[in-house]
N, C-alpha and C positions, 0 to 999 in steps of 0.2 A: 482377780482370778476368774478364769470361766467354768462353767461346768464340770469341763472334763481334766482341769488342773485340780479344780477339790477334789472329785473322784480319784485322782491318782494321789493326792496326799492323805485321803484317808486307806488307800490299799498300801501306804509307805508307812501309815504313824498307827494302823489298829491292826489287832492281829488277825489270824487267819479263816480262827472262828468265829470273829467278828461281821465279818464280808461275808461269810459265805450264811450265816443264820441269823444275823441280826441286819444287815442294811438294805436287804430289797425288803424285808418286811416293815421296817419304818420306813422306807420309801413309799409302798404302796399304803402305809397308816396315811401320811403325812399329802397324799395325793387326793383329791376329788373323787368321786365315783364317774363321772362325765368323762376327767382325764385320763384315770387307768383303763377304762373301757375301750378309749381311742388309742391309746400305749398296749393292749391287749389286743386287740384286733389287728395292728401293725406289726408287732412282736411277730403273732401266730402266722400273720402271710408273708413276711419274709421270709421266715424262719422253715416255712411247709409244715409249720405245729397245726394239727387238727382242732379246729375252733370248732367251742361244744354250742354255738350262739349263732353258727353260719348257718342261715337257713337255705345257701344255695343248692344243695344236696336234696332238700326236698322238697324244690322247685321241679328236679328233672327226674323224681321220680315217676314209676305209673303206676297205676293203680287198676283195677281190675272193675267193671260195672259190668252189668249185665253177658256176662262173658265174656265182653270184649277188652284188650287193651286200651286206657284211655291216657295220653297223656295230664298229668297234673299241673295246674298253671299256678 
C-alpha cells in the first residue's frame, strides 16, 4: 500500500473525530523535529499560510539611523 492508500483507509475505517483531532497530532508526534520543520515551511509556502520563522520580511525592512532611511540587509 502507499502512503496515500493507508491515508484513505484510515479516513474509511476511523471516525470523523478521529482524523480531524487525533491523526495530524500523532503525525507530527511520530515525525522528527528536522522533518516537520521542512513539512512546515512547505505547507506554509504553498498554501500562502504566514510563517512566523520567515525571516524574509525583515530582510526588506528599513530602519531609520541618523534620520535618514537606511535599507536593512
Amino acid at each position: 500500500m502507499t502512503r496515500f492508500e493507508k491515508l484513505e483507509y484510515l479516513r474509511e475505517n476511523c471516525s470523523e473525530n478521529f482524523i480531524k483531532t487525533c491523526l495530524v497530532r500523532e503525525m507530527v508526534i511520530w515525525m522528527g523535529e528536522e522533518d516537520f520543520s521542512k513539512f512546515f515551511s512547505k505547507l506554509c509556502s504553498e498554501w500562502m499560510i504566514e510563517n512566523p520563522e520567515d525571516t524574509e520580511d525583515e530582510m526588506n525592512e528599513f530602519t531609520v539611523e541618523n534620520d535618514e532611511m537606511v535599507f536593512s540587509a
